[in-house]
N, C-alpha and C positions, 0 to 999 in steps of 0.2 A: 833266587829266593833268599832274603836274608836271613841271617841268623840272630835271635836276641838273647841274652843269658841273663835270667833273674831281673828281668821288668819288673820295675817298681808300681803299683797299683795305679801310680798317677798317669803310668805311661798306657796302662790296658785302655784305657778309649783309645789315643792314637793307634795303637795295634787292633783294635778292634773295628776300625776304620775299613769300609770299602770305597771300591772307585764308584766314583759318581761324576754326572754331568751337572753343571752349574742349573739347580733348581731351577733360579728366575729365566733362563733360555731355554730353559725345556719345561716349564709349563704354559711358556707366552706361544710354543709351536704347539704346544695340545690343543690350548684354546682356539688359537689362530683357525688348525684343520676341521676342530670341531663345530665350531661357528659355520664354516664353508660346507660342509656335511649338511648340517641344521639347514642352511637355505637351499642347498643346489642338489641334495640327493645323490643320486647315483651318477649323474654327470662329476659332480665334485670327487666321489670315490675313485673315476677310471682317470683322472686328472693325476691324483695322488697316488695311483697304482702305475702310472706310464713314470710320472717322475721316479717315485722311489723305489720301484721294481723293474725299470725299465722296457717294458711288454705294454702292448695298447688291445684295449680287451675288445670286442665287440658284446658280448655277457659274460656277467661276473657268474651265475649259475654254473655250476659243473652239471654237463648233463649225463640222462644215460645210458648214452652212448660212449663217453667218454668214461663212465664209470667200470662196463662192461670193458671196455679196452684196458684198462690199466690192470684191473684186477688178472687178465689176462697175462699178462708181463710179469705179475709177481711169481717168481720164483716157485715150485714147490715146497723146498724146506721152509723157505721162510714163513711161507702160510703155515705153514706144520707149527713152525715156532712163534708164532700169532696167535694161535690157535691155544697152545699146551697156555701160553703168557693168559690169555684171553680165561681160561680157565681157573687159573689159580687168583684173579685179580676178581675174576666172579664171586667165587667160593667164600673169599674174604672178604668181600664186602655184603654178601650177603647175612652172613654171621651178623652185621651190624643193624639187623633188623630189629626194632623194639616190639614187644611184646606190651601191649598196652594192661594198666592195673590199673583195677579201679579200688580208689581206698574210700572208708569209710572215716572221714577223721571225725567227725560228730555223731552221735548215733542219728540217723537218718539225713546226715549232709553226703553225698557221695562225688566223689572231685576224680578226674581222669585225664590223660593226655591220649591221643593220636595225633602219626604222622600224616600229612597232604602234601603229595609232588607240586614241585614249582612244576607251574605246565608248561612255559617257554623257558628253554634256557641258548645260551652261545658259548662255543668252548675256540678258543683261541689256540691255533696249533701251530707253533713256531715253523719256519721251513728255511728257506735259502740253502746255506751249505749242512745243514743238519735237519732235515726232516724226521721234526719229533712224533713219527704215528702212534710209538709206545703212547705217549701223550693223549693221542684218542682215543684206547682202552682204557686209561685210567681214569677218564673222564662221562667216557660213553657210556660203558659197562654198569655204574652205579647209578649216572642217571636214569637207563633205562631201566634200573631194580627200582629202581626208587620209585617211578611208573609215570616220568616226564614226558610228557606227551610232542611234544617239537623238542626236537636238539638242533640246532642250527650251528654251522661248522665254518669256520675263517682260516683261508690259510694261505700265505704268500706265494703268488705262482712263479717260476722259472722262467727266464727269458726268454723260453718257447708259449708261455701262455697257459702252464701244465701243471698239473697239482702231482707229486711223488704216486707213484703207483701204490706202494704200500701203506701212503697216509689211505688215501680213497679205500682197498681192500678193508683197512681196519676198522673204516667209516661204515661200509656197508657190512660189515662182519657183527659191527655193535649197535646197529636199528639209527644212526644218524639221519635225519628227515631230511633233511637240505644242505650243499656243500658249497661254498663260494671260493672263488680266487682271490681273496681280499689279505691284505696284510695289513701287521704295524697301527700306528695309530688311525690309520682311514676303517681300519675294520671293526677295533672298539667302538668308534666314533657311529658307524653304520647300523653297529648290533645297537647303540644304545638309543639312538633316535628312528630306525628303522627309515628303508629306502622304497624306492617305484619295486628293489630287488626284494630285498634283505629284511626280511622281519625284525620288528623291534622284540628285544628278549627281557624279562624277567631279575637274570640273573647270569651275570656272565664270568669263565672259568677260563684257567690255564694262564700257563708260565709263559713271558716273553723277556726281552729287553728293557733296558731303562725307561724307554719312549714306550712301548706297550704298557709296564705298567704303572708308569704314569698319567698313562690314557683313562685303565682300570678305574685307577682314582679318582679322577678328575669325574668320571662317569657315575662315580659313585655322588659324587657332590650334584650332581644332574637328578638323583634318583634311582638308578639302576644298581644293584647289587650286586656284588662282588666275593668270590668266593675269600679271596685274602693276596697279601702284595706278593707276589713270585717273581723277583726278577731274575739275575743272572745269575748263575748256579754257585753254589761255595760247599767245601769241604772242608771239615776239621778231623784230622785223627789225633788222638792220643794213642800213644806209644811208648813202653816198655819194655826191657831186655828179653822179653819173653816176643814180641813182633819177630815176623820177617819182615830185613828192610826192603827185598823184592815186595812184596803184596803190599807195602804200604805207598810204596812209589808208583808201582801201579794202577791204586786208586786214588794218588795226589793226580796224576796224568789222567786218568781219565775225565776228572772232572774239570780240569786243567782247561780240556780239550773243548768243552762246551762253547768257549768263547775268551776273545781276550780282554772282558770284562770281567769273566770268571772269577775267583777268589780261591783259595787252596793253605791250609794251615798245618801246619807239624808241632803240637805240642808234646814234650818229653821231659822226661826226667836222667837225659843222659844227651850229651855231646857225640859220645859214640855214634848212638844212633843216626841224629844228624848227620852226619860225615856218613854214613852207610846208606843212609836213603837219598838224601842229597848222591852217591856215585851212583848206583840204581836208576837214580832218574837221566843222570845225562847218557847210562847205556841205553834207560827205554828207549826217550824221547827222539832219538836220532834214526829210529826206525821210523817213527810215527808219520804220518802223512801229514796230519795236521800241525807239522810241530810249529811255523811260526805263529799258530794262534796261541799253541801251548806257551809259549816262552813267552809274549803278549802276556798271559797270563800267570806267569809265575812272576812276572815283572813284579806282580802287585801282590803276591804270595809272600809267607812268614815259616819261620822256622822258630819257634820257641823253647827256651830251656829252664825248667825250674825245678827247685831242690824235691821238688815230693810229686806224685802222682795225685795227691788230695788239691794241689797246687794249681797242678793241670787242671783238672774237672771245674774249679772255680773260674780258673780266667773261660771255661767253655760254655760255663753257663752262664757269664759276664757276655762272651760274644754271642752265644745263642744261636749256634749254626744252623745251616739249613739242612744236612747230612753231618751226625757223627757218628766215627768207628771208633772204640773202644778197640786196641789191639794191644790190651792188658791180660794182665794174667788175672783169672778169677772175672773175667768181664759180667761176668750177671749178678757179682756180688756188688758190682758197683753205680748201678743201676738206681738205688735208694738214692742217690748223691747226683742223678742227673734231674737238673731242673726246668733248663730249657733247650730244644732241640726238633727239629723238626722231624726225623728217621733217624733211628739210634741202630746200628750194625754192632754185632759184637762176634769178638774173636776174629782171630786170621782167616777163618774159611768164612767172615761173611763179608762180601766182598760189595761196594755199595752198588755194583753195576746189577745186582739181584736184585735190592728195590727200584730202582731203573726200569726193569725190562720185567719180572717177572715171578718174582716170591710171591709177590700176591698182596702186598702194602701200594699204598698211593704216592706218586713220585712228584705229585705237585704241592708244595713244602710251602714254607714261609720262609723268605730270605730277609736280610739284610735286619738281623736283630730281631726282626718281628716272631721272633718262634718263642719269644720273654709272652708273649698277649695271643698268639695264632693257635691254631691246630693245621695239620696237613688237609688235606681235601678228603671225607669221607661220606658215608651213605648221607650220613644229618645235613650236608652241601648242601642236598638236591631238595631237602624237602623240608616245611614248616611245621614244629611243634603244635598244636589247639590245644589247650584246656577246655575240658567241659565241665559242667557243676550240675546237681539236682540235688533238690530238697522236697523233702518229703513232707508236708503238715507237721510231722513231728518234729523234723530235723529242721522247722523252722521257729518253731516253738524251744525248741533243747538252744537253738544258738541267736537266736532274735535280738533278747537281752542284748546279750554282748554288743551285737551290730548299733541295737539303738544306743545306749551308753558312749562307743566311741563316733558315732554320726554324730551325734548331740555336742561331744568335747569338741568336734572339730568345726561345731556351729554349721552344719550340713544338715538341716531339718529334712530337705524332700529326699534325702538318703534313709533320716530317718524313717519317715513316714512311709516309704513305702514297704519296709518290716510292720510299722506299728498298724498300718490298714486294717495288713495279712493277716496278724493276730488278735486284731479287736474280733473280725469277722469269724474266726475259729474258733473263739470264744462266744460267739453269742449261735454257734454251732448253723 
């Protein structure tokens, strides 16, 4: 992880940089598999699932049978801690229910909103060496508040052919309707044109890699909807002599660990610190199981130093993380001055692996700058705004005028007319 001292403004885009794969060859393979998806269906999917997952399927469906046996395997703590996770991700997404009002902005015009569930959606759940099931609570949990009628579930099988016990447990835990073995770009591609299997969805959710979500996108230019870009995980702490530089390096390293795409940033206001989190991490990470992904991933990591803590917060809301920790002194004072972020943690006891797993906030963020235009994934995801409008006789008479006046300026006659009908005929009673 290097170190930078006092970057000059011109340097923060290059520091603000993540690793990326060359655009033009990774949108010519989205296209490429998606075209082959579009004509061959499900045959084209167990193609792209032998290749790039290596396992040859006979159904992509999880059945359940196979649901009933996994669920079987999980553990009991861990259910327990599925469960308490499950709870707290409920409780706060439910809070985010709208209470519809109806206002009266004209005496007798009366204008309203309600929300309406997207009724198909697909939730993309990473697997291979990190089977994200947290990720199907975070997902499942609101859409089924939200009162999404099919949830349809994608997720990369194992060499044996087998979806994580714990992903399936959390799948049936949170009312998921259907569950496939599908990964990566074959599984976007399936959810958005829909197969002989695999329903075509509405709206499709969740965090992957580069190649997932460039599929997302690419899906989106197809028609299909998209929760917002989530690729490979990043963290930004800010840090002050008030930090431990244990707990900061422990959540550089956690997120480290997601992949060696990953991204990981240390801004301060002290050298010291550096040199103390940087020794921290080479004691953690040498326990760590995953360290060569870690170190992959600090390849591409930063350590930054600038003269003030106001200095910090600027270049973080230049880079717009996808996680930041505030592990300043006064952290909720400084909260007015954060401007783009996709999950904000503050102080040393909030550790970002609690929005993660289980505080009860949503883990599926906006990366890579996008958190400057995004929000995180929450109840509003799942579901569609309506306005509604009524006018009363009177409330068309009180605001008619107006309407005919600007229908008229904008030379829109049958806009105006059909105010001016309404009121001839309430006028001749």
């Amino acid at each position: 992880m290097k170190t930078y001292l006092n970057p000059s403004q011109e340097l923060w885009s290059t520091l603000a940089q993540r690793q990326t794969v060359s655009s033009a060859d990774l949108n010519e393979t989205v296209k490429s598999i998606f075209n082959d998806i579009e004509k061959n269906g499900s045959k084209a999917v167990k193609k792209y699932t032998q290749y790039f997952d290596g396992v040859t399927l006979d159904s992509l469906k999880v059945s359940e049978t196979e649901i009933e046996k996994a669920v079987a395997e999980v553990p009991t703590d861990l259910k327990k801690a599925i469960q308490t996770a499950a709870e707290n991700i409920k409780r706060f997404h439910q809070s985010q229910k709208e209470i519809s009002k109806k206002i009266e902005t004209t005496s007798g015009v009366f204008c309203w909103r309600e929300s309406r569930a997207i009724n198909t959606i697909g939730i993309y759940i990473p697997g291979g060496t990190a089977p994200l099931f947290s990720t199907v609570l975070m997902l499942a949990i609101p859409a089924q508040i939200a009162g999404c009628q099919n949830i349809i579930l994608c997720s990369p099988p194992d060499k044996n052919g087998n979806l994580n016990p714990a992903i399936l447990y959390a799948a049936q835990l949170t009312g998921v309707t259907q569950i496939y073995k599908v990964g990566g770009i074959q599984a976007i591609a399936a959810m958005t044109f829909g197969t002989d299997d695999i329903p075509k969805v509405e709206k499709l959710f969740g965090p992957g890699n580069q190649f997932v979500t460039a599929a997302k996108q690419y899906a989106q230019q197809l028609g299909t909807a998209i929760d917002l870009p989530a690729g490979p995980s990043e963290l930004l702490v800010i840090a002050d002599d008030s930090c431990d530089p244990d707990f900061v390096a422990s959540d550089l390293l956690s997120q480290a660990e997601h992949g060696g795409d990953s991204q990981v940033v240390l801004v301060t206001n002290s050298e010291a610190i550096v040199a103390k989190v940087t020794s921290a991490i080479e004691q953690q990470k040498a326990v760590l199981p995953r360290q060569s992904v870690v170190e992959k991933a600090l390849e591409n990591s930063r350590a930054i130093v600038f003269d003030s803590i106001q200095q910090s917060i600027a270049f973080s809301n230049f880079y717009a993380p996808e996680h930041l920790i505030l592990a300043v002194e006064d952290a909720e004072n400084m909260l007015c001055f954060i401007e783009n972020a996709g999950s904000v943690f503050l102080g040393n006891y909030s550790c970002e692996s609690a929005g993660d797993y289980a505080s009860g906030t949503n883990h599926t963020l906006p990366t890579n700058g996008f958190a400057k235009n995004y929000s995180g994934v929450s109840l509003d995801s799942f579901v569609k705004k309506i306005t509604f409008q009524k006018l009363t006789s009177k409330g068309l008479q009180n605001l008619g005028p107006t309407i005919e006046i600007m229908a008229e300026a904008e030379q829109l006659d049958a806009h105006k007319n059909a105010v001016t009908i309404r009121l001839k005929k309430l006028q001749n009673g």
